[in-house]
KENUGU-339228 format. One record per residue (C-alpha): residue in one letter; x, y negated, z negated. Coordinates in steps of 0.1 Angstrom, whole numbers. Last residue first. Layout:
REM KENUGU-339228
A,X,Y,Z;
...
END
This chain:
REM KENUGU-339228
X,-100,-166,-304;
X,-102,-172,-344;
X,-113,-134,-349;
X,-90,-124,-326;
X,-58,-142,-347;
X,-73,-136,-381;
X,-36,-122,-394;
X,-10,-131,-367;
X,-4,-110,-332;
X,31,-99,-331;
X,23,-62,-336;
X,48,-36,-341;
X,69,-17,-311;
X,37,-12,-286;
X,40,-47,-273;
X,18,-48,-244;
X,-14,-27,-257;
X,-23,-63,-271;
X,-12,-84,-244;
X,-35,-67,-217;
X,-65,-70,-241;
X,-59,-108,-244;
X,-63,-106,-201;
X,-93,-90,-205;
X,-110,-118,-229;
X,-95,-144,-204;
X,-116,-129,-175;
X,-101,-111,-151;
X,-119,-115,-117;
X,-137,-85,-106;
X,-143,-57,-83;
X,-130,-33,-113;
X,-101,-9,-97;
X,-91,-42,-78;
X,-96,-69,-100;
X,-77,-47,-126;
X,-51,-42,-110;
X,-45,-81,-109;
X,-47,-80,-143;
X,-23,-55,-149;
X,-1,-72,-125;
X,-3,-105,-145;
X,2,-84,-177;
X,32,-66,-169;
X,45,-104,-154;
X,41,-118,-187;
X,63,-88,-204;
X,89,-99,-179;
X,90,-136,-187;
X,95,-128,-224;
X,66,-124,-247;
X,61,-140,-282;
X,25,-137,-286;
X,-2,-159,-304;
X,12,-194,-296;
X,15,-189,-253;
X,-15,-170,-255;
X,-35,-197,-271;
X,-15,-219,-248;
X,-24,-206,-216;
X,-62,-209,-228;
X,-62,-243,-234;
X,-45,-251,-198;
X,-75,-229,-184;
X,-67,-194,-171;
X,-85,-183,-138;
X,-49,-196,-124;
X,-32,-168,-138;
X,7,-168,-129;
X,9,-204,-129;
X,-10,-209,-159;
X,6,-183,-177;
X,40,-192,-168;
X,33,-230,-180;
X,26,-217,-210;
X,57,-197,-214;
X,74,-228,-209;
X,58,-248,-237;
X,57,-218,-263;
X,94,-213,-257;
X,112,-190,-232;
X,132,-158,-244;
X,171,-172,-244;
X,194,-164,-217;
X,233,-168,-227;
X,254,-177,-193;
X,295,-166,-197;
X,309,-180,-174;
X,348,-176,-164;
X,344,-140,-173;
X,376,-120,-184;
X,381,-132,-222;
X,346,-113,-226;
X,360,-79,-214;
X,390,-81,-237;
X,368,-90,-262;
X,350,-56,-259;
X,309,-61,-254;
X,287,-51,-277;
X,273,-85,-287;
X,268,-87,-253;
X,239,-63,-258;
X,210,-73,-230;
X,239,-69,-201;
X,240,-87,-171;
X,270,-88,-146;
X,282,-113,-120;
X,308,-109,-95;
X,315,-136,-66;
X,351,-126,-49;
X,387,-126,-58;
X,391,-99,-85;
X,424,-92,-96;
X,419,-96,-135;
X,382,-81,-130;
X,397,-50,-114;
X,421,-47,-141;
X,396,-46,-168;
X,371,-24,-147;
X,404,2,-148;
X,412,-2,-184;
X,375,3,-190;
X,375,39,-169;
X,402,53,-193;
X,387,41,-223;
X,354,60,-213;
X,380,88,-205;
X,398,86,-242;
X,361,90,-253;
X,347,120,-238;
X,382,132,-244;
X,376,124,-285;
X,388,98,-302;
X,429,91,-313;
X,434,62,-295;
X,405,46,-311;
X,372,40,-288;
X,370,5,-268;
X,344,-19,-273;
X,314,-18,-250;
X,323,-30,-213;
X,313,5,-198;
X,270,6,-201;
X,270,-24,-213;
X,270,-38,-177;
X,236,-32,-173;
X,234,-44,-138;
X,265,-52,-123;
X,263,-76,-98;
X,282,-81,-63;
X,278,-109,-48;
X,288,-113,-13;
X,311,-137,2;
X,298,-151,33;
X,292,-143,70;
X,297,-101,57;
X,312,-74,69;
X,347,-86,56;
X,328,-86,20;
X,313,-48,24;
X,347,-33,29;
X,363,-53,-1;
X,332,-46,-22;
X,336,-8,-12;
X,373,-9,-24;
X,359,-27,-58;
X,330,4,-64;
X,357,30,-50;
X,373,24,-84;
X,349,28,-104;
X,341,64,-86;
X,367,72,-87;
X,371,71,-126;
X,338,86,-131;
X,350,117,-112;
X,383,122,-135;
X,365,150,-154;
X,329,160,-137;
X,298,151,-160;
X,299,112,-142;
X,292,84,-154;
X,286,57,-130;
X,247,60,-127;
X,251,37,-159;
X,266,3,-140;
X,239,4,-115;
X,254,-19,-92;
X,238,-40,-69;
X,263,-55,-32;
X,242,-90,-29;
X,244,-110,3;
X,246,-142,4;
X,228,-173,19;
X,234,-200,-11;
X,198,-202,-24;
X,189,-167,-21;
X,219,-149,-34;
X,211,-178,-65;
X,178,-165,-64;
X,191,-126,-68;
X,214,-135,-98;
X,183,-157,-116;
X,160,-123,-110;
X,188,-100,-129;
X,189,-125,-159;
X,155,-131,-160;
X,138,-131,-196;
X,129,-95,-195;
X,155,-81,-218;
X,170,-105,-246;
X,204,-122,-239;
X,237,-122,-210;
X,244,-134,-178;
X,280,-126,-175;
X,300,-145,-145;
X,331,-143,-126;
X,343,-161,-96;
X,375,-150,-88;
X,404,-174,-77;
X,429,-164,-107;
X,451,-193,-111;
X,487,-196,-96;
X,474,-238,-90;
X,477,-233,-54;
X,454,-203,-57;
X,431,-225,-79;
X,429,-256,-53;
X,419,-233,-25;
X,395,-207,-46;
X,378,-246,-57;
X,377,-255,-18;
X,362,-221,-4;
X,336,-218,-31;
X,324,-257,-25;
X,326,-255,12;
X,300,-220,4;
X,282,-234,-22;
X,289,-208,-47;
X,298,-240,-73;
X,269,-257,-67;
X,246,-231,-78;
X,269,-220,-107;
END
C-alpha cells in the first residue's frame, strides 16, 4: 500500500486502470481487534507519502432529523472532492469506525429507522463504486460488514494483536527502565494489544510525575492488572512466581 500511494506510482496505476475501463479508486479496509493500530498505520502511511488525511467519524453521521443523515453522507464525498483540488496530493480520507453504516442491510420490510439505514448504505455503496481517490476505513467488526461492502475494497488488510516476541520488543522500547527479562515476563503474562501497552506507558510516565520517581517494574505490573477490567488474563501463581 506504501508503494502503491507513491505519488508517480498512484498516478501511473489510475493511468493504466482508466484505460483498462477499471475503477481507478484506491480502496482499503483495515480491519481486526481494537488497539492494535489500524487508525495509527493509516496516519504513517499520510506521513510517509506526504498526504493529507480528510477523518471521518463514521458514527457522528446519524442524525435524529429524517433525510438529514443522508446529506450529510453525501456532502462527506462532495467535501472530499473540494478538499482534494486544495490539496498538492490526493488526500486520504478514512473512515473511522466504519461499522457504524457498512453492517448488513435490514429486510425490506424493517422498520423506518431501518429502511433509512438502508437508504444511507445504498448511497456509501455508490460512492465507493465511483470513487477515484485514496479511501481507507477501519472497523474492529468486519465480520459485520455487508458483502456488498466487502466486494467494494480493493484491500482488505486483517490486523492481528502482536505476539509475545513483538509485544516484547514494545515494552522495551516504550520502557527502557525495563530489562529484556522483564519485557518478556510481561510480554507471557498478559495478552495486550499495542494500545493497551501504550495506557500503561502513560500511566507510568504519570506516575514519575505525581510520584517524583522512576517506575519501577513492580509498578508497572500494577498498571497491567487494573488494565484489563473484563476478566483476568493473568495465570494461576503468576505474582507469586514474579
Amino acid at each position: 500500500l506504501e508503494r502503491l500511494i507513491q505519488n508517480e506510482k498512484l498516478k501511473a496505476t489510475q493511468t493504466k486502470l482508466k484505460s483498462k475501463g477499471l475503477p481507478i479508486g484506491v480502496t482499503v479496509l483495515l480491519h481486526g481487534s481494537p488497539g492494535t493500530g489500524k487508525t495509527e498505520t493509516v496516519k504513517q502511511l499520510a506521513k510517509k507519502t506526504n498526504r493529507e488525511i480528510m477523518q471521518i467519524d463514521m458514527s457522528k453521521t446519524k442524525s435524529m432529523w429524517f433525510g438529514e443523515s443522508q446529506k450529510i453522507v453525501k456532502r462527506i464525498f462532495t467535501d472530499y472532492v473540494t478538499f482534494a483540488k486544495k490539496c498538492k496530493r490526493t488526500p486520504i480520507l478514512l473512515f473511522n469506525e466504519a461499522d457504524a453504516h457498512f453492517t448488513k442491510r435490514a429486510e425490506a420490510n424493517a422498520s423506518s429507522t431501518s429502511q433509512t439505514e438502508n437508504s444511507i448504505q445504498n448511497i456509501l455503496l455508490e460512492a465507493l463504486e465511483n470513487f477515484e481517490g485514496i479511501l481507507m476505513a477501519t472497523t474492529n467488526l468486519a465480520e459485520n460488514l455487508d458483502t456488498a461492502f466487502e466486494r467494494r475494497f480493493l484491500f482488505k488488510v486483517k490486523f492481528q494483536k502482536p505476539n509475545i516476541k513483538v509485544t516484547s520488543k514494545i515494552w522495551r522500547q516504550s520502557l527502557s527502565q525495563l530489562n529484556n527479562e522483564e519485557c518478556k515476563k510481561l510480554s507471557d503474562a498478559f495478552d495486550f494489544s499495542g494500545g493497551q501497552i501504550e495506557n500503561i506507558v502513560r500511566k507510568a510516565q504519570i506516575s514519575e510525575i505525581l510520584e517524583e520517581k522512576n517506575s519501577t517494574f513492580i509498578n508497572i505490573l500494577d498498571f497491567c492488572l487494573q488494565e484489563s477490567i473484563v476478566g483476568n488474563n493473568t495465570g494461576i501463581g503468576f505474582i507469586k512466581n514474579i
